[in-house]
N, C-alpha and C positions, 0 to 999 in steps of 0.2 A: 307706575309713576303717578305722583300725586301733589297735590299743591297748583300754584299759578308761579309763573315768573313775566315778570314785570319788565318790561324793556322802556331803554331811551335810544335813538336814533341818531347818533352824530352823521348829521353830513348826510344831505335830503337830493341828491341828484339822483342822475340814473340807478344808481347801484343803491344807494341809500332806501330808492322806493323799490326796489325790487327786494329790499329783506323788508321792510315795514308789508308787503305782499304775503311774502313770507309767513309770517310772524303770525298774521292776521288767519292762516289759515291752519294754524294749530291749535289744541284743548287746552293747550295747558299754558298758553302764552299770551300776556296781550301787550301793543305798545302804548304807553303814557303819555311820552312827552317827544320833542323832536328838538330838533339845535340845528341849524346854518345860518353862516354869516349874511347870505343871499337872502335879503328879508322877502322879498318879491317869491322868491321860491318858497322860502320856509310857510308864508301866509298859504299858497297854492294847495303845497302839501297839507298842511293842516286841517285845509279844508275837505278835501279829495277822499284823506283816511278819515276825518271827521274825529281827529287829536286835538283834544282843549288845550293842551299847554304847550306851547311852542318858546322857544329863545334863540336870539342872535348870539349871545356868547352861553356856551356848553359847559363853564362854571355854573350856572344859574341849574340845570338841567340837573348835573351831579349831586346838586344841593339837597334836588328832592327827598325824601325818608321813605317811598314806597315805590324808587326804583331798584331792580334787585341786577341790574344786566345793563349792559350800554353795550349797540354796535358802533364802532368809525369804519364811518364810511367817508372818510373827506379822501384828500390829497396826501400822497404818504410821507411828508415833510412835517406834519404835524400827529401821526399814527401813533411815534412814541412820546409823547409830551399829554397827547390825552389821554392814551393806556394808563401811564403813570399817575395824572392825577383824578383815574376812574379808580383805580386799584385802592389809589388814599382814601377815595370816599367811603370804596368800600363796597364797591360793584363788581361784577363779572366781566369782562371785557372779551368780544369775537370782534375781530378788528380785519379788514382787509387786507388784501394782498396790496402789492407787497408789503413786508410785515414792517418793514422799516425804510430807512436811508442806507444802514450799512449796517454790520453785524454789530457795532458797538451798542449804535442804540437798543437795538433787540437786546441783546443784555440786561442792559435796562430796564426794558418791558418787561420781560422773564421774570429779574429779580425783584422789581416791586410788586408783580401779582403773586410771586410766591412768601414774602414779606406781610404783605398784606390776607394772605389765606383765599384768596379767588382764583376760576378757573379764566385760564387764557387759551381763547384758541383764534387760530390764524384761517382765513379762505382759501390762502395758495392751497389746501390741501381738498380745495373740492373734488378733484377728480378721483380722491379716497373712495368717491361715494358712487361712483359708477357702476352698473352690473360687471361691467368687463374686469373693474379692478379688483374686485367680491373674486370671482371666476380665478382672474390670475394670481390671487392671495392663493387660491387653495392651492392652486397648482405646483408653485414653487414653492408654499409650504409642507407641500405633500411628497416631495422629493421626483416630483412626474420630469423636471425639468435636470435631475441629478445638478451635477457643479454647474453654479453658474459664473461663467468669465467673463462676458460683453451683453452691453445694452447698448440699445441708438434710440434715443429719442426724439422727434423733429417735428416741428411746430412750425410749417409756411404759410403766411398771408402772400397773395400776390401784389394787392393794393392795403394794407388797413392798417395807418398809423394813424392814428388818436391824434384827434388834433388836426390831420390834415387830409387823411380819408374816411375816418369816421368819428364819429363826438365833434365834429370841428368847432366847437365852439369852447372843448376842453384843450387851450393851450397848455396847460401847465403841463403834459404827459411829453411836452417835446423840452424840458429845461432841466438839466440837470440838478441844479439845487433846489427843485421841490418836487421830482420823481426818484430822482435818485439815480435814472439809468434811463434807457429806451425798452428795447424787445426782450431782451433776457430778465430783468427787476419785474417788467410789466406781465407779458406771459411765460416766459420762460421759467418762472419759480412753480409753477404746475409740472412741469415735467420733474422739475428737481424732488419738488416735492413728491411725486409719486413712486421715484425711483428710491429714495429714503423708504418709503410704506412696503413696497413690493420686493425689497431684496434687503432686507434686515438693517440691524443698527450699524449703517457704513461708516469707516473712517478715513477721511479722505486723506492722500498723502501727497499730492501732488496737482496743480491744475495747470495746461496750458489753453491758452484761448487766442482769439481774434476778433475783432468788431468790423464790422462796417458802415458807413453812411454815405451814401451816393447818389441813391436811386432819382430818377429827374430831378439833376443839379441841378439844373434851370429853375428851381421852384424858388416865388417870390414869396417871404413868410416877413412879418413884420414882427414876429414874435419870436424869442431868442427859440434856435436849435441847433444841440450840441452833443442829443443822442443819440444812440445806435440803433441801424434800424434791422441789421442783420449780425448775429453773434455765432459763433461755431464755439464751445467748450467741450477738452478734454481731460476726463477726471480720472484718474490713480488711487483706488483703495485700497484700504490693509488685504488682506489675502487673497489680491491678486487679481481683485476685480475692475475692468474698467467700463467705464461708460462715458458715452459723447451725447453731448446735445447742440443742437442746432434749430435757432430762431430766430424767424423773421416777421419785421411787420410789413415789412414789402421785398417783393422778387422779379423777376423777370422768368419768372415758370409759374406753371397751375399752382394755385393753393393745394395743400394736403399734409395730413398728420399722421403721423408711425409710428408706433412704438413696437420695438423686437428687442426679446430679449434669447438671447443664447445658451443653451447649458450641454452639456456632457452628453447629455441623457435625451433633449428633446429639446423645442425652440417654442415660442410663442410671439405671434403676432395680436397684439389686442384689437385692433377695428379695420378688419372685421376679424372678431375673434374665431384665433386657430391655435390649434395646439400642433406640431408638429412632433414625430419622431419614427420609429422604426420598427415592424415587425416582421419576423421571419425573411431581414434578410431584403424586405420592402421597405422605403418610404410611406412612410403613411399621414394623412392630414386631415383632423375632425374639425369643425367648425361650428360656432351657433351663431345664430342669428340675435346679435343683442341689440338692442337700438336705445340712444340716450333722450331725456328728454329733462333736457336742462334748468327747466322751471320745477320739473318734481327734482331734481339735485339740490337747488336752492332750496325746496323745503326739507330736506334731509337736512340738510346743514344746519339748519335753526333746530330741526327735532335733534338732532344728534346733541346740541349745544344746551338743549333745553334740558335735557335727558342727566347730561352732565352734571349742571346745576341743582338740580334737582335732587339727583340719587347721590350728590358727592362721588361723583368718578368722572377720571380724567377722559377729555371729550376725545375725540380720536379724529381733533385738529389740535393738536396739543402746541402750547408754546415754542416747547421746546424743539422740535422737530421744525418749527417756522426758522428758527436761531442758526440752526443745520443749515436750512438751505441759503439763509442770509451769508453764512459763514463761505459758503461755494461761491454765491455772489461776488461776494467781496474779492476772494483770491481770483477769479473769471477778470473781473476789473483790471486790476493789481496787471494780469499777465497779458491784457493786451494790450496795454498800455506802455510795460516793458519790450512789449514783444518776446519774451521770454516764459517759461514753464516755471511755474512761481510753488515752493514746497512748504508744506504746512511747517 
């Protein structure tokens, strides 16, 4: 890999400085310029990375002729409307999770970076980059795990909704018309997203769901909230496959995360990774001891993205696969809303 790619940063908050971190600690990348509206922030930042061109509007930024990449990191009400006019400029766009408002927009996004000849890739799919998910690609690509019929995925916070147990100062993550959703939009597109990666090109044919919001109704908020902080989604695939997800941003049980997936032939639990299945007649259960360490993820993610760019090959956060899980999203929505099992 060879060359430099040139980054712009939309949207300089938490998540914004932890890819400008990023960025900073790779060969072959460096960032230019930076964009928020929060001029108090964006000056801080500036200073911090020690970035000479900063702007309030993220027209100005796109403008430049020697940025070759823009990350959005802002608020996902605005994700596709700068995807879009990163694409026109003429830039690469890796844009945050959630990838949109709703599947329509992704669409959107999708079609003007492939319009425009740039690579798009999404963050819901960081946990692509996991050892455990490396581990369990092989395994059910290697047929260890035979037919696979069911997955459960499950993602509990017992306290951590954005906005009101942690980031409290990011209200927007509690209002539907500029998140898009609550727990499922916000983290739940990581499990969706993995389960797309680790069990082939699904096609969904069915979803029912449920939401909830409750957890201390007594809580006094002055700022609108209207979304869910606990979601249960069940999905129906072409041949046969189903899998359920379940996410919270708050509980009334311990926090803890799962993922098991089922097959014919053998079972797997990713953390702590176990392969399960049978010999002579015994159960049997191997294990390794993997452990995550989420700031080198975050810079896999830029190297992966950088790598893409670079060599012309699709990043392995691909747009399209973001579109997929928007498209789950959307029908998850749709059927709890009906209260009904909603078919593609």
């Amino acid at each position: 890999m060879s060359g430099v790619l040139n980054f712009g940063v939309i949207g300089v908050g938490v998540i914004g400085r932890s890819h400008l971190q990023a960025i900073m600690s790779q060969k072959n990348a460096r960032a230019l310029a930076i964009a928020d509206i929060n001029e108090k922030t964006l000056k801080s930042v500036a200073e911090d990375f020690k970035i000479e061109k900063f702007f309030v509007d993220y027209h100005d930024l796109l403008a430049l002729k020697d940025i070759d990449a823009v990350i959005v990191a802002t608020p996902p009400f605005n994700h596709s409307e700068i995807t879009c006019d990163a694409a026109a400029a003429g830039k690469h766009v890796l844009c945050e999770k959630p990838m949109a408002m709703n599947s329509k927009e992704a669409v959107r996004m999708v079609e003007s970076c492939k319009k425009a000849g740039v690579k798009l890739g999404i963050c819901s799919a960081r946990s692509r980059l996991t050892p455990q998910s490396d581990l369990a690609k092989q395994y059910i690509s290697g047929g260890k795990l035979g037919n696979v019929y069911y997955a459960r995925f499950t993602t509990i916070r017992r306290r951590g909704r954005p906005g009101i147990d942690i980031l409290k100062e990011s209200k927007w993550f509690l209002d539907s018309s500029k998140a898009g959703g609550g727990a499922l939009i916000d983290i739940g597109c990581y499990d969706i997203d993995l389960a797309l990666y680790l069990l082939g090109d699904l096609q969904p044919l069915s979803v029912s769901a449920m939401t909830f919001r409750g957890i201390n109704s007594g809580l006094k908020l002055e700022a609108k909230y209207d979304v869910e902080e606990h979601s249960v989604v069940f999905v129906r695939f072409k041949d046969g496959l189903k899998i359920s997800f379940e996410t919270a941003w708050a509980a009334n049980i311990n926090p803890y995360q799962e993922t098991i997936i089922f097959g014919s032939k053998g079972g797997l639990r990713l953390n702590p990774f176990t392969y399960f299945s049978e010999e002579d007649g015994k159960g049997v259960a191997i294990s390794y001891d993997l452990s995550i360490d989420w700031s080198k993820i975050q810079n896999l993610l830029i190297e992966d993205f950088v790598r893409a760019c670079l060599e012309d090959k699709p990043p392995k956060t691909p747009g399209e696969d973001g579109l997929k899980v928007m498209q789950i999203i959307d029908m998850a929505y749709k059927s709890a809303k009906l209260g009904k099992e909603v078919k593609l």
